[in-house]
N, C-alpha and C positions, 0 to 999 in steps of 0.2 A: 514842786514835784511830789508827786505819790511814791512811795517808799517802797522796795523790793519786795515781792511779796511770792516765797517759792508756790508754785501754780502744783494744784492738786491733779494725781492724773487724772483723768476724765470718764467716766463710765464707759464710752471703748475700749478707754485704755484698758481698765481693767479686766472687761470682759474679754477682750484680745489675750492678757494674761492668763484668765481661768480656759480658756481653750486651747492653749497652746500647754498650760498644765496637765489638761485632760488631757490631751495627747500624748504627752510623754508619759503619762499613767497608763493609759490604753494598751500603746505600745510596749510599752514592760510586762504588759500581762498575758501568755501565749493564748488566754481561753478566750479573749476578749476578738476574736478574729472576724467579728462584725463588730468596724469602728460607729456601724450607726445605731448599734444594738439599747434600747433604753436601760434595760435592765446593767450593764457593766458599766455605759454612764453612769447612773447612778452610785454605783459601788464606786466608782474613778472618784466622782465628785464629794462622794462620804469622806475617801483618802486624802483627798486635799482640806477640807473643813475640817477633821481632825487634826490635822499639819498646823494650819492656820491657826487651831486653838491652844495646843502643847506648846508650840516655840511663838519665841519672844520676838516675834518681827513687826513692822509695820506697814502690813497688810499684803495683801495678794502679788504685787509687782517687787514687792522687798521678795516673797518668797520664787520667785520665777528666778530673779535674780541668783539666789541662793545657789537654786537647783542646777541652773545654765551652767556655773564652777564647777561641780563636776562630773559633766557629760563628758565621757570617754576615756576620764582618768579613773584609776584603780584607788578606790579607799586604805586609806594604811591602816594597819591593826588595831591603831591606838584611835582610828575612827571605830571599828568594827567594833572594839570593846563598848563605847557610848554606846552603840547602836540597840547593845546585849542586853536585853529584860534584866531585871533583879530575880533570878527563880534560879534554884539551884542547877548547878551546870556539871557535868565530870568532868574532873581535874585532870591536868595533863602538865607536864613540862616541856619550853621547845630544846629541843636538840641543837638545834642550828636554826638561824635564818638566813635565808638565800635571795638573792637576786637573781636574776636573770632575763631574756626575752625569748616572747616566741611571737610568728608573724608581725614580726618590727614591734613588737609593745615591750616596752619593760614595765615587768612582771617582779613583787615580791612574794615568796611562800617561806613554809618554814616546815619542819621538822618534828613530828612532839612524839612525846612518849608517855602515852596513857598508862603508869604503871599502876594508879589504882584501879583494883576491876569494877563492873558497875554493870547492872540488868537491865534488859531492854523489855516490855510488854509490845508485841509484834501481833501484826495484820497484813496476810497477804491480800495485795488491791487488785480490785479489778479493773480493767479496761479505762482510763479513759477520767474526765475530771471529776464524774459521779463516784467512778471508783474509789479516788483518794477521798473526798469527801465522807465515805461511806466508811470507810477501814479510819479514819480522825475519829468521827464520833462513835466507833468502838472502841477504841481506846483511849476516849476521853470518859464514855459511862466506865471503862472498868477502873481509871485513876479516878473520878468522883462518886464511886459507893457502890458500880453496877459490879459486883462479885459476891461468893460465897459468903464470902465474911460481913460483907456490908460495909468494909473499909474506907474511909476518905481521905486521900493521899493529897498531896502539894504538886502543882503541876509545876513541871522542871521544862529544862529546856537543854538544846535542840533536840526538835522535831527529824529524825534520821530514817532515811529511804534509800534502800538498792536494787539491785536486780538480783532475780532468784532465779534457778533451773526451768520454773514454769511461769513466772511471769515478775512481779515489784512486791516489796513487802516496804511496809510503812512500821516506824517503831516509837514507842516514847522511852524518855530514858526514863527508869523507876529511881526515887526518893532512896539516897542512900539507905535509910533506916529500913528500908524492904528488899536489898539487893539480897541478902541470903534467904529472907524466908517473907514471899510474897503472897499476898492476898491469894486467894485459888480464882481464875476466871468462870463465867457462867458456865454451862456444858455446850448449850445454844450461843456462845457469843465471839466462838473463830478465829478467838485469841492465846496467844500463850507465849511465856514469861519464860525468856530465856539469858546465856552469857550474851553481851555487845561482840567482843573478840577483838575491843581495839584494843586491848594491852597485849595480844599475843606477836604484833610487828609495831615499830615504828612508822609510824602516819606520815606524809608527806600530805600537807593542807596547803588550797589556795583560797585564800577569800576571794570573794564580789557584793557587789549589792544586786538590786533590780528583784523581779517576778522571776520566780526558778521556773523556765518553761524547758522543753525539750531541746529546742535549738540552743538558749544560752549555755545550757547543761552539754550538751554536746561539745561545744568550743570550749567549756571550762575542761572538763576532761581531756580533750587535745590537748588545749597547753600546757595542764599539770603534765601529762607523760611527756611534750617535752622538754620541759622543764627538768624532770628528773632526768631524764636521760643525756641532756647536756650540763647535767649537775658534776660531772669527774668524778662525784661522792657516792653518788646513792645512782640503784637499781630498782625497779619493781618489784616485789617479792613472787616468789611463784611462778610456773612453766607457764601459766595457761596465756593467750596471746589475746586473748578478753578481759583484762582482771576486772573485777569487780570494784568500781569506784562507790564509796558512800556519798550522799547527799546531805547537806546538816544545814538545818535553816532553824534560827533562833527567832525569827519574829510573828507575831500573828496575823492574819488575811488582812485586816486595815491600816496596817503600817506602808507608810509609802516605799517606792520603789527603792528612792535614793536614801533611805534609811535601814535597809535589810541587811541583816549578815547570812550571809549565804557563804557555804564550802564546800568542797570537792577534795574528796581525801581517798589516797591511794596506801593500800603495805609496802611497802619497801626496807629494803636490808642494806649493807656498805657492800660497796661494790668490792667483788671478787670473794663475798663470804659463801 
């Protein structure tokens, strides 16, 4: 008798794997909305070959494997943190963390309290994915040397975006060692260095992973509000019946979907103050 011999998967198998990769790569990514597009293929395919080179797997159908676990479940914190670059972050404390659901999913978030203050160097975006791209690499030349001073700062993390009276502004957090007295910006370059304002209320945060596009962002914000709002604890801060939710995404463009920290943070106060 010939002796067991585990069977190698088979080049379909494999390439059945790297498609069904790209797929769920594609689909995480809201710009990518020509799945036959070559160009976002390519960028899909870069995401996964990077994947494949960083972790310790054995090969392409170990990684499909991987990812398949967790489709539809929520990353826990103590995933999110892995997830998080080494670059300086602003500090926070949580408050609480909370459980709860919304539309049947149980949901955890939590509470923190950014009491240390910290500067943001901000870019109002324009329109659309050139927009963000365009307001990134202004405040990437002003954190790598493009300012008055000629200064070269440490790139930090997360990358933070909201909405403004006239349209999104895009911000980096600034290098603690420059939150009081920052580099001066070009005159030409559309940018300017101000307070964050998350120490002025406590944050209610929900993680996720995936491509931050409008729709995931959409449904993240539902369920924070109601999340808070069936919390007994906490309220929204503020009258306005829009609040203003931040975006805070720690990873860069070629990090795969299922390795992103992504959040959605609201103000909120204790209910009945």
């Amino acid at each position: 008798r010939w002796p067991l011999v585990a069977r190698l998967p088979s080049r379909r198998i494999r390439n059945g794997a790297v498609r069904r990769l790209l797929d769920t790569t594609l689909r995480s990514d809201n710009s990518a909305k020509q799945g036959d597009d070559a160009r976002y293929k390519r960028s899909a395919l870069l995401v996964i070959l990077r994947q494949l080179a960083e972790e310790e797997t054995s090969g392409v159908r170990a990684l499909e494997r991987d990812v398949m676990k967790t489709r539809g479940k929520q990353p826990s914190m103590e995933d999110m943190l892995s997830f998080t670059p080494d670059l300086e972050t602003p500090k926070y404390e949580v408050v609480e963390a909370v459980s709860g659901s919304s539309n049947g999913l149980k949901l955890a978030w939590e509470v923190r309290d950014y009491a240390e203050p910290f500067s943001v160097v901000t870019s109002e975006m324009a329109g659309g994915a050139a927009g963000g791209a365009s307001s990134f690499q202004s405040l990437a030349g002003y954190i790598f040397g493009k300012n008055k001073e000629e200064t070269k700062m440490a790139m930090t993390t997360p990358v933070i975006s909201s909405a403004t009276s006239t349209g999104k502004k895009m911000s980096f957090v600034m290098p603690q060692a420059f939150s009081v007295s920052a580099p001066t910006p070009m005159d030409d370059a559309k940018i300017e260095v101000e307070g964050s304002q998350f120490e002025e209320a406590p944050m209610a945060v929900l993680w996720f992973s995936g491509f931050v596009n409008d729709g995931l962002l959409e449904t993240k914000k539902g369920e924070l509000r109601e999340l808070v709002a069936s919390s007994g604890q906490w309220e929204l801060a503020g009258t306005d019946p829009e609040p203003t939710a931040q975006v805070l995404q720690y990873n860069d463009p070629f990090t795969a979907p299922w390795k992103r920290r992504n959040e959605v943070a609201y103000a909120v106060k204790a209910k009945g103050q």
